[in-house]
KOLDRENMAR-80683 format. One record per residue: residue in one letter; x, y, z of N, C-alpha, C in turn. Coordinates in steps of 0.02 Angstrom, whole numbers, plus 50000, padded with zeros to 5 digits. Example, Ala and Ser with C-alpha at 12.3 -4.5 7.8 and 13.67 -1.06 7.14 Angstrom:
BEGIN
a506604971650390506154977550390506604983550390 s506424988850354506844994750357506455000250394 
END
This chain:
BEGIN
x536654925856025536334932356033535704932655990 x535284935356012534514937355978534724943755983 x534464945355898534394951755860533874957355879 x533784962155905533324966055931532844968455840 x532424967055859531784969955806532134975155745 x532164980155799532714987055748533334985255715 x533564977855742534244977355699534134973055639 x533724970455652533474965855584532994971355538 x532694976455569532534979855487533264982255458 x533754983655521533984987855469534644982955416 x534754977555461535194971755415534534967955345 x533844968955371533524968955315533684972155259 x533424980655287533444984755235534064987155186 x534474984955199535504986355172535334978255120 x535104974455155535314965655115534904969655052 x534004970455085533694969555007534044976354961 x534134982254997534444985854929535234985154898 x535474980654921536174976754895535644971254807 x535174967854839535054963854789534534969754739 x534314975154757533894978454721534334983154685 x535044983954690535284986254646535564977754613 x535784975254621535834970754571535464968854514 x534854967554535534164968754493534314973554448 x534314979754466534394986054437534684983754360 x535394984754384535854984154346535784976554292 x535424971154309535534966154283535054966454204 x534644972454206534234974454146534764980754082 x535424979254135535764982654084536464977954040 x536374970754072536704968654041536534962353983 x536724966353949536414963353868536974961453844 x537744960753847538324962253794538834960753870 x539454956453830540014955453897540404961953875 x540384966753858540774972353871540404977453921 x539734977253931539254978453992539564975054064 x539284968854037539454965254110540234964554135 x540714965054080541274963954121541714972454121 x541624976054082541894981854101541404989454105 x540604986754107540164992954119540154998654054 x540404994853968540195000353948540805004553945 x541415003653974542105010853998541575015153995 x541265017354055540885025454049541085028254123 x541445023554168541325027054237541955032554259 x541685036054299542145044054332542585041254377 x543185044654392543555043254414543345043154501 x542985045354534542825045354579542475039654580 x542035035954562541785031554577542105022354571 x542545024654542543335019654516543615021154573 x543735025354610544145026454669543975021954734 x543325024754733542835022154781542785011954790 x542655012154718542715007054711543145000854737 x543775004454696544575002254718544415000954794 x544325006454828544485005954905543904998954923 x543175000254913542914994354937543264987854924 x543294986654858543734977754842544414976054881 x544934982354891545584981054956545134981855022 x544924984755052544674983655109544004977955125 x544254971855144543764968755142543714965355227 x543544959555225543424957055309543904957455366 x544594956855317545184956655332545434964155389 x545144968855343545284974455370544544974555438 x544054974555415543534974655478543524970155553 x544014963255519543894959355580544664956355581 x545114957055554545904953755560546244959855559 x546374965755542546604971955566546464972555644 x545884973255683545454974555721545954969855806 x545904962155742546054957455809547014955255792 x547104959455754547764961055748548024964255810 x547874971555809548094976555827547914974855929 x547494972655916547134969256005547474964256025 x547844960455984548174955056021549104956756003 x549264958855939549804959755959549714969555932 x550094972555904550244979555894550114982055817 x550514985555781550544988955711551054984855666 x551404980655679551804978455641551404977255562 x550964974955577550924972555498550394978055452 x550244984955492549994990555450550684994455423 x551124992055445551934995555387551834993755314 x551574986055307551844987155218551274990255188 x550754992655231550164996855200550365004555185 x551095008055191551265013255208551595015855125 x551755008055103552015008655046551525008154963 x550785009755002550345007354942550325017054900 x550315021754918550425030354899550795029954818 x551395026654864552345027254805552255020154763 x551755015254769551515008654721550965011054678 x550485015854694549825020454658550225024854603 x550555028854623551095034354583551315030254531 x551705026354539552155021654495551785018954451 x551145013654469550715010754435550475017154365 x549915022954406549745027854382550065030554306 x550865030754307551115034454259551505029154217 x551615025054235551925018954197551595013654182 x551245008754224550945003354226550455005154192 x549895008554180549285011854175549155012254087 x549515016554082549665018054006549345010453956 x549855002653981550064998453927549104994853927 x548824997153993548104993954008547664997453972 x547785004853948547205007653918547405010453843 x547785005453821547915005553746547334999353723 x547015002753676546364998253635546044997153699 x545424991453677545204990953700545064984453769 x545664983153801545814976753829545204976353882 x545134971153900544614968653963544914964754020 x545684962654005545784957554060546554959354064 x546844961154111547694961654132548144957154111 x547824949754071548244946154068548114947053986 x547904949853944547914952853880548734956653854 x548824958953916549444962553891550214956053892 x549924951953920550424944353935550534941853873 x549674941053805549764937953773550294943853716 x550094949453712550504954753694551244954053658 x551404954153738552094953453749552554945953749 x552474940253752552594936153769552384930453755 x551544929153720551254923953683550664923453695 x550354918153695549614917953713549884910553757 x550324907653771550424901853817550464905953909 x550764911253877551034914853964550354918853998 x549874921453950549274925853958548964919253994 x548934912653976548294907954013548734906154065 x549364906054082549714907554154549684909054184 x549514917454153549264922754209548794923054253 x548224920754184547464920754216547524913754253 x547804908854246547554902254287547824906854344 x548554907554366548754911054428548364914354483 x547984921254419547684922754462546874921354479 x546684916054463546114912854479546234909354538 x546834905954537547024901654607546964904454664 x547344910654650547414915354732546874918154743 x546574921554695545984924054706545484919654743 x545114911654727544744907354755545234907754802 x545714906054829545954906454937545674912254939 x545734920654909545684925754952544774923454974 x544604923454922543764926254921543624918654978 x543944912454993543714908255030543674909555083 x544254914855114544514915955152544164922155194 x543944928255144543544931755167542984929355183 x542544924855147541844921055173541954919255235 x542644914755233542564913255328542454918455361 x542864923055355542814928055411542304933655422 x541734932055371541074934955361540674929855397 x540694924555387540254918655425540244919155505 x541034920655519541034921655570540754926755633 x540824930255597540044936455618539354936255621 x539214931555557538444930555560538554925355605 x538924920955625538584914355679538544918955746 x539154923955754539174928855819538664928755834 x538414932955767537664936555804537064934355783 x536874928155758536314925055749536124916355780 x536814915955791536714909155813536724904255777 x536544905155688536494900155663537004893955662 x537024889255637537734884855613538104887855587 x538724885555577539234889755561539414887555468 x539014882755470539164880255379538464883055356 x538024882155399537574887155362537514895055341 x538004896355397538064903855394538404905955322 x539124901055298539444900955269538994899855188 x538384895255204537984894155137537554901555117 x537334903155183536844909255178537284915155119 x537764916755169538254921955170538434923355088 x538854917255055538954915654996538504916354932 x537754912854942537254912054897537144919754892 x537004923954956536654930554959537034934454888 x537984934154917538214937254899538414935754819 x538374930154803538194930154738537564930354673 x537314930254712536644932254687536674939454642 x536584944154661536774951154658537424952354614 x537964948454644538344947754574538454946754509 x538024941654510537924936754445537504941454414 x536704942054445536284946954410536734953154377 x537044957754430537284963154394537894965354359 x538334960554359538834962654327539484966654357 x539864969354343540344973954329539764981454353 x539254983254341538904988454354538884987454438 x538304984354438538384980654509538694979554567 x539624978854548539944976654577540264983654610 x540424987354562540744994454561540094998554616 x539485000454595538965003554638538905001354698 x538924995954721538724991554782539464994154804 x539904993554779540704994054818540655002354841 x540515005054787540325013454860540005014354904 x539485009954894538725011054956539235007555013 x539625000255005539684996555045540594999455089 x540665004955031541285007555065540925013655134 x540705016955091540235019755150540075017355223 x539785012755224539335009655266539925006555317 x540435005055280540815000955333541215007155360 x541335013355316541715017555380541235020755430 x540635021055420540205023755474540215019155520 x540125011055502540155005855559540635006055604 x541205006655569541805006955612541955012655658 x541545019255631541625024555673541275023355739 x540545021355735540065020655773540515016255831 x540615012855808540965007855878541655012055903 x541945014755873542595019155911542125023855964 x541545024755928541085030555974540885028156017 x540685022956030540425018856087540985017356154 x541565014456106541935014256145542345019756206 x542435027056170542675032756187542035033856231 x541835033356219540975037656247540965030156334 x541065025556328541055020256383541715020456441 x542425022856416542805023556440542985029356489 x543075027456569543015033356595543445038456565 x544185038856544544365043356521544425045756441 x543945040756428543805042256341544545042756297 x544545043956239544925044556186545595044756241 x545795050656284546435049256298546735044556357 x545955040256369546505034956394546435030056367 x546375030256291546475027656231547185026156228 x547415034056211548145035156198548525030656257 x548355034256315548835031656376549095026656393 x548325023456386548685014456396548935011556343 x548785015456284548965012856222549835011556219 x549945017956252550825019156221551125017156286 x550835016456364550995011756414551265003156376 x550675002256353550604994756342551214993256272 x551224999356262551884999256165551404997656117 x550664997056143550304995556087550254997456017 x550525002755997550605009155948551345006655913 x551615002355939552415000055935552324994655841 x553064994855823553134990855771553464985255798 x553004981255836553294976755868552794967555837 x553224965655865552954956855861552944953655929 x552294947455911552174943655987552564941656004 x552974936556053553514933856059553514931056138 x553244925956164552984923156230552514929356256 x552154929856233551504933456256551794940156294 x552434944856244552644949856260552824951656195 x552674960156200552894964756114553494965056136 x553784962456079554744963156069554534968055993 x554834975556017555044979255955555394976155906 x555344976855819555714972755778556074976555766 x556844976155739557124980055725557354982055647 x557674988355621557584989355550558174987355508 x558404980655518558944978755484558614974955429 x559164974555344558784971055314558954964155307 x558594960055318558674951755321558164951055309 x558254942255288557654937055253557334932855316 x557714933955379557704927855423557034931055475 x556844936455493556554938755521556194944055507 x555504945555554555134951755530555444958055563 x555484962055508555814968155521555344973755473 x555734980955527555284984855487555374989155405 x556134986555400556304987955336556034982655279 x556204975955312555864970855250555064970355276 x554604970655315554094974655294553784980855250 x554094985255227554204990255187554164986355113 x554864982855123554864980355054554364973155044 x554144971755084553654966855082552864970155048 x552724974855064552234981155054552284982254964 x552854985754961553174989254900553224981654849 x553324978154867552884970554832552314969154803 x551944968554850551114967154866550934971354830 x550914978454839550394984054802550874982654733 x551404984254716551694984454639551094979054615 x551254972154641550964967254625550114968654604 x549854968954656548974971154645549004976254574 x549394980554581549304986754531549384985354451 x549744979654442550264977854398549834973254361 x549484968154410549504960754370548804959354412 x548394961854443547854959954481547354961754426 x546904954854434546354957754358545674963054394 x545624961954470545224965354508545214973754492 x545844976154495546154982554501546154984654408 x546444981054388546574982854284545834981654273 x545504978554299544784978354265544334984754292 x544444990054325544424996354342544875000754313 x545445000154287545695003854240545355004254178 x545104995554160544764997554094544125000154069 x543705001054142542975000754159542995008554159 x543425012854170543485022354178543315023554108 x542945028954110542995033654038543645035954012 x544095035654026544725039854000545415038254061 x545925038254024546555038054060546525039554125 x546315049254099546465052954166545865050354211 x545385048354204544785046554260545165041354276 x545385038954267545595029954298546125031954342 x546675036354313547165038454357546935042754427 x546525045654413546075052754473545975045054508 x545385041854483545265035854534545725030754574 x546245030654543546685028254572547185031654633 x547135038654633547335041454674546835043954727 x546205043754733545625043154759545675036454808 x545945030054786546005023754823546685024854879 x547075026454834547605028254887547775031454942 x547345038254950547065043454999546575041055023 x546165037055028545655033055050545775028955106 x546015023955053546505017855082546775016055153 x547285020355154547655020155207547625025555271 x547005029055283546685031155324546215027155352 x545855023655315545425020755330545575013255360 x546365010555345546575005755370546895006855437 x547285012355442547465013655508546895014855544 x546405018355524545895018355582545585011955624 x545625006555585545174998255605545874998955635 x546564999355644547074996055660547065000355726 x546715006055728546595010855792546195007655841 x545575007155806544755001955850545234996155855 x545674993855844545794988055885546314989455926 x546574993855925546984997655989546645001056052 x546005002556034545445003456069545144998456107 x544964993156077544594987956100545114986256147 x545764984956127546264983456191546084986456235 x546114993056250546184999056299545424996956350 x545004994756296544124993456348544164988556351 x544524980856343544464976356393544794976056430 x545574980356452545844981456510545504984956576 x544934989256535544614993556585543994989956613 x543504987056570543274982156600543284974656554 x543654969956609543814961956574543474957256575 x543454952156538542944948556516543554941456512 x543174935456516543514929056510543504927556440 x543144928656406543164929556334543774933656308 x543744941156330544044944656288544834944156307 x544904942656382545744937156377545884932156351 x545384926456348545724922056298545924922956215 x545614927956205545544929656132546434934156140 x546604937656183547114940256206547664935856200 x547694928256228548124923956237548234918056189 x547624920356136547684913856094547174909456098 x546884907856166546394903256181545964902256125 x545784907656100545134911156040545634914756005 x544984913655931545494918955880545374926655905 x545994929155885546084936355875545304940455859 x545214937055794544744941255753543964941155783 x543924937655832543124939555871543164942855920 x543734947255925543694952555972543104957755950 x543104959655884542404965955874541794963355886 x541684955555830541244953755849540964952255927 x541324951955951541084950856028540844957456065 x541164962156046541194969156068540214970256050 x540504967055969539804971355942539154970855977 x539034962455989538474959856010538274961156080 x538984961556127538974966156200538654969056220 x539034975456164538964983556183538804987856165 x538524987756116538224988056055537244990956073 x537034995056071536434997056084535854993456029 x535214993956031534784991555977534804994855905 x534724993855853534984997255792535364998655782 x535864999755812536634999855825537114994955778 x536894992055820537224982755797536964981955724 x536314981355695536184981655642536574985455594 x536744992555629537144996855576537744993555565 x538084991255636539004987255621539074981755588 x538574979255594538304971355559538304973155485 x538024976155466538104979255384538754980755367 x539014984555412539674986655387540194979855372 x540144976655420540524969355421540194966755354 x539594963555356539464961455261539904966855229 x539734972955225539874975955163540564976055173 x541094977155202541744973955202541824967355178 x541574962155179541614955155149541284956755069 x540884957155062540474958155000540944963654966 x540964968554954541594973554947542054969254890 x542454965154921542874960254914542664956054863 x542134949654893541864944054853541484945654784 x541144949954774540874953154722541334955854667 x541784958654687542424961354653542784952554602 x542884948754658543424942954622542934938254594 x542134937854600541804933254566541874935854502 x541794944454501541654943754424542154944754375 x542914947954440543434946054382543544939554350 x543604934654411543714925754391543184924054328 x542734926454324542084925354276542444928754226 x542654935754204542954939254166543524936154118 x544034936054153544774932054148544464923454126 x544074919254171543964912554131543614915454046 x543274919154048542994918253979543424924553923 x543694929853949544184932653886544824929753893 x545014925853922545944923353917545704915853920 x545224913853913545344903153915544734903753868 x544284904453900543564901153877543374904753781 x543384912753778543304912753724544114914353673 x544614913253708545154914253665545344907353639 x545304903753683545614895453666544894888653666 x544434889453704543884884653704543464884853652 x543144891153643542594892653593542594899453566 x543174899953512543014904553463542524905453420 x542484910553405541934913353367541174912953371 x540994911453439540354912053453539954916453448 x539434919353467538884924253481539354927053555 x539104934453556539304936653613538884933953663 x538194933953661537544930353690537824925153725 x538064922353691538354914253711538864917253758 x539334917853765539894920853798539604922753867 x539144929653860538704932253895538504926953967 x538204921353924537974916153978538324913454015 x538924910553979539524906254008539674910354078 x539604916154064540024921754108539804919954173 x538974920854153538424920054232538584911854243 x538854908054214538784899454235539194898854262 x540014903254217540484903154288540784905954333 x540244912154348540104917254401539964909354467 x539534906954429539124904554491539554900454509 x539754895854463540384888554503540924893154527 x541344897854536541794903754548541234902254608 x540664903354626540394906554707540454898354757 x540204892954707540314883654733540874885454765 x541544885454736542114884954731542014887154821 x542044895754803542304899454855541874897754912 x541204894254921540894892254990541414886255019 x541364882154967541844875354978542384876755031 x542814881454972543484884055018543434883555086 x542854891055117542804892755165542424888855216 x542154882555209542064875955239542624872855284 x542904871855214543634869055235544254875955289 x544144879555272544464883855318544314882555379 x543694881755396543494880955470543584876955495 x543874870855447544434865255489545124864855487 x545434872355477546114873155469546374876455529 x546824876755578547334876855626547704882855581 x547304890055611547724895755595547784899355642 x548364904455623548664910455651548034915255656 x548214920655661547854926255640547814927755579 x547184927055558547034925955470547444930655442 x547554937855468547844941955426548724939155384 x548864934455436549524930555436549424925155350 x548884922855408548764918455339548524918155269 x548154925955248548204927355197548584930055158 x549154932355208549884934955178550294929055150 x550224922955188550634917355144550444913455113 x549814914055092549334910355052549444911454978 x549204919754994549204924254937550104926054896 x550704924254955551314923354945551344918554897 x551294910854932551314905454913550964903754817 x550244906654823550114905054759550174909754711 x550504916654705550454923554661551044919954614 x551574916754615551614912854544552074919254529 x552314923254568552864928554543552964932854482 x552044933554474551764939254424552114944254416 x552404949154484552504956554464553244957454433 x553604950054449554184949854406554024949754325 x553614946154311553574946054242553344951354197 x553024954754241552704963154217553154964554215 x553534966754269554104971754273554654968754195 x554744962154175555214960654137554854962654074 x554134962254060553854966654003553704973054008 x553744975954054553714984754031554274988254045 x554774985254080555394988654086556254986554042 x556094979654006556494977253968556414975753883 x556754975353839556594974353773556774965853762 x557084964253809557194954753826556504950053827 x556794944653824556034940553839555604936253801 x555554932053772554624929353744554404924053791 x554104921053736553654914753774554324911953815 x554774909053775555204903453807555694907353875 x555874911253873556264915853925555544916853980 x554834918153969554534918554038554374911254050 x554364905854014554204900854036554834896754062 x555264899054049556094896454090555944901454173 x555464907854174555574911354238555074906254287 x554414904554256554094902454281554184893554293 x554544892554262554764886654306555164887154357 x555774891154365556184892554424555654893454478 x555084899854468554754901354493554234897454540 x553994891254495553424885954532553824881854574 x554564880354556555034876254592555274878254670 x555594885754655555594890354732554844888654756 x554124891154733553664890054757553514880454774 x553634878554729553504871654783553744869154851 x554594870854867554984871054890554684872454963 x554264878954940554044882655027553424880355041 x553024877855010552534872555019552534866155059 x553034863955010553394859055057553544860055131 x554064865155126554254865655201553764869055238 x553304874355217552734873955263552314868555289 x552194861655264552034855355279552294851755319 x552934855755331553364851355378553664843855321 x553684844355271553824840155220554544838555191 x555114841155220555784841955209556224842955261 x556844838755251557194837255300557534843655320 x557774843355395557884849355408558544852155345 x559164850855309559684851155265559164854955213 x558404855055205558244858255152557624863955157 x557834864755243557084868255257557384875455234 x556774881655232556904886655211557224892255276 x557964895255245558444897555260558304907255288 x557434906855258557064912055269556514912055292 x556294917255328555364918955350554924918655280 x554514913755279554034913855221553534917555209 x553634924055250553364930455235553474931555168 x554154930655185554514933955115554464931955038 x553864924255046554114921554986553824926954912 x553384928854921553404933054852553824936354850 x554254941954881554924944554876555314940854833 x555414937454856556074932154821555734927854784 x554984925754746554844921654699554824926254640 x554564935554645554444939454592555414940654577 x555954940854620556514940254613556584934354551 x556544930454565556874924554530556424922954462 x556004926154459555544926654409555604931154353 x556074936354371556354943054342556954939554320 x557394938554353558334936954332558184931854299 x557874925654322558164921554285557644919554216 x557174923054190556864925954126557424932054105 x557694936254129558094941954091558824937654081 x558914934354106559724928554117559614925954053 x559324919054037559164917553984558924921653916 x558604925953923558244931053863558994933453826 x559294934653872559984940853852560484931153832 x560454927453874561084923253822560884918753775 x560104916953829560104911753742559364913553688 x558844915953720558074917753686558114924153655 x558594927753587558484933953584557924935353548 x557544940353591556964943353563556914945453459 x556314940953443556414944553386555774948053364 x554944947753401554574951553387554644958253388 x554184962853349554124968753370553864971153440 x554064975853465553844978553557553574983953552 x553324988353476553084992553475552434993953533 x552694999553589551875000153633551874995153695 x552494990153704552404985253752552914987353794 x553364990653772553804992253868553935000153855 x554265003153897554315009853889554885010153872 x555285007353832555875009553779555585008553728 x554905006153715554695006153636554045007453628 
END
């Protein structure tokens, strides 16, 4: 596709003021308490805002979208449980993050437990983080090749460099400002195309509905020979259901809320408790409106290629093609002049949203939990300062690399595959929180007895996702589930040991809520 004149000013004019606030901001960072937490000066509204841009990222613009178009709602359930994971976080979790002055989530690890389990944390979550952010680049690349034609590794080089650029320059300031503009931008994008669509359809919005709930599209159902089989709400490990979706959900968000340095590094970046908390309930009311709606436009997009069909937009239906170039295809279609420019933004700023957010935690977390706690004490902050931007930038290497290699990987529907990715490598964090703020049990040696059980279950499903183990040892469960049952075994068998053989003898003054 060639870009009409009007769509390139206006994917111009969004790129250069993405990097002209970076600029901005990059004359304010003098000091890593600037660049990595802004100073603590920001309102709870703009922490909110924030929040919502870094969870809603490509995933939601273009794997929600080609979710909901090829099979139904099943997997917007464990999004239902992020409200009662905000609450919880808010009044409990919240508190242990904005005592003194911490900068990194895995601060409260060394706290509680040592300074061996804190560089656990942070390696952990550096790992998952480089898949997410690789992962979103692909599916940003994939839009720009849509609609420009370029190569698809170039798109992936473009895409990346742009988006770190602007990062690196600005910081934590930067990252937070750009995440409102870019939260913005992507719900107008997404509206604009529901409008197009309603507005193209002879019977508009309600024969949205019609064919929608004809087809069960609206259903909590799964694919199953190229027919929705409703799941049902029993609880088991063996299958997707809509109860262990729930608790799959009530996972994930505890998890993000708990132990994600993305999310605590916005707790610590608020002026005050209560602003961080307001903002946090700002993300939550946000959130999940704004996710059901993309999970709507792709209940939509179903409804307008039944009405008028395309050889494209069935194979994308059947698998032929991924799921997730159903919008993009839509976009470049049907899409009027300037139009497209506007949806095109929204798609970056859904990816960027995201990538901006985990470069500069990973930058954050490498230099307050490894780099200046254990590599190089007692430096100049100056010095520190730099390291930050050096490994901002290898953090951006990293994440192009990734998303290279993705584009020679044999996947599902990405949304699938960032669920077991992000399963597979989370290292069964929210157990270990939960065993420091809800127990007086525990040190170094009791979480490092959890986290070995822990890497062992996790190797285990690695394995058998490889197809690497004989059938006598394949897994006995859906590997949906594996963080379920890795933050499980990460909890008992650290509280098992603590209570018979590791008894706690530090003080816990301020570290769980019995003390």
């Amino acid at each position: 596709m060639k870009l009409q004149t009007l769509d390139i000013v206006v994917l111009l004019g969004y790129l250069l003021g993405m990097l002209a606030m970076g600029y901005y901001f990059s004359r304010k960072n003098t000091s890593t308490e600037e660049y990595f937490v802004g100073g603590r000066s920001f309102s709870g509204w703009v922490i909110g805002l924030s929040l919502v841009g870094t969870s809603i990222s490509s995933i939601t613009f273009l794997a929600y979208p080609g979710d909901a178009y090829k099979t139904a709602w099943l997997r917007f359930l464990p999004n239902l449980m992020l409200p009662i994971c905000i609450f919880i976080a808010a009044y409990l979790f919240l508190p242990f993050f904005r005592r003194g002055n911490i900068t990194s989530a895995y601060q409260y690890l060394e706290s509680r437990f040592g300074p061996s389990v804190r560089v656990y944390g942070a390696l952990a979550f550096v790992i998952a983080q480089l898949v997410r952010i690789s992962t979103i680049l692909y599916l940003l690349s994939l839009l720009v090749h849509e609609v420009s034609g370029i190569d698809p590794i170039m798109c992936v080089l473009i895409s990346g460099v742009f988006v770190s650029a602007y990062t690196i320059m600005g910081g934590i300031d930067a990252v937070i400002w750009t995440d409102v503009v870019q939260t913005v931008v992507l719900v107008l994008g997404g509206a604009v195309c529901l409008f197009v669509i309603v507005d193209l359809l002879p019977g508009g919005i309600g024969q949205v509905f019609d064919v929608a709930i004809a087809d069960g599209k609206f259903a909590f159902a799964e694919l199953k020979n190229q027919q929705l089989s409703p799941v049902s709400w029993e609880f088991t490990l063996n299958s997707k259901t809509g109860t262990m979706m729930l608790v799959l959900g009530l996972t994930s968000w505890l998890s993000e809320y708990s132990s994600n340095q993305n999310t605590v590094q916005r707790y610590c970046a608020a002026k005050s408790t209560h602003e961080a908390r307001k903002g946090m309930f700002i993300c939550a009311f946000s959130s999940l409106p704004i996710w059901a709606f993309y999970m709507f436009l792709g209940t939509a997009l179903y409804v307008f290629f039944q009405v008028f069909p395309t050889l494209e937009a069935q194979q994308m239906l059947t698998g032929e093609r991924k799921a997730e170039q159903i919008l993009p295809y839509f976009i470049i279609n049907h899409l009027p002049a300037g139009i497209v420019g506007l949806v095109i933004a929204a798609a970056l700023a859904a990816a960027m949203s995201s990538l901006d957010s985990s470069i500069n935690a990973i930058s954050t977390v490498g230099i307050v939990d490894i780099y200046r706690r254990h590599l190089a004490k007692g430096r100049s902050d100056k010095h520190y300062l730099h390291v930050a931007w050096l490994l901002a930038a290898v953090t951006s290497v990293f994440m192009i690399i990734g998303a290279i290699y993705i584009y020679q990987a044999e996947t599902k529907t990405l949304q699938d595959t960032a669920t077991i990715l992000v399963s597979l490598l989370s290292g069964g964090m929210l157990g270990l929180y939960l065993l420091g703020f809800f127990t007086t049990r525990g040190d170094a040696r009791a979480a490092w007895v959890g986290i070995f059980f822990t890497v062992v279950f996790t190797l285990w499903t690695i394995l058998d996702k490889r197809g690497l183990l004989p059938d006598s040892m394949q897994l006995p469960f859906d590997s949906y589930y594996t963080t379920i049952i890795g933050n499980f075994i990460m909890f008992v068998s650290a509280y098992l040991v603590a209570t018979l053989f590791f008894k706690t003898e530090k003080r816990l003054a301020g570290l769980t809520v019995w003390s």
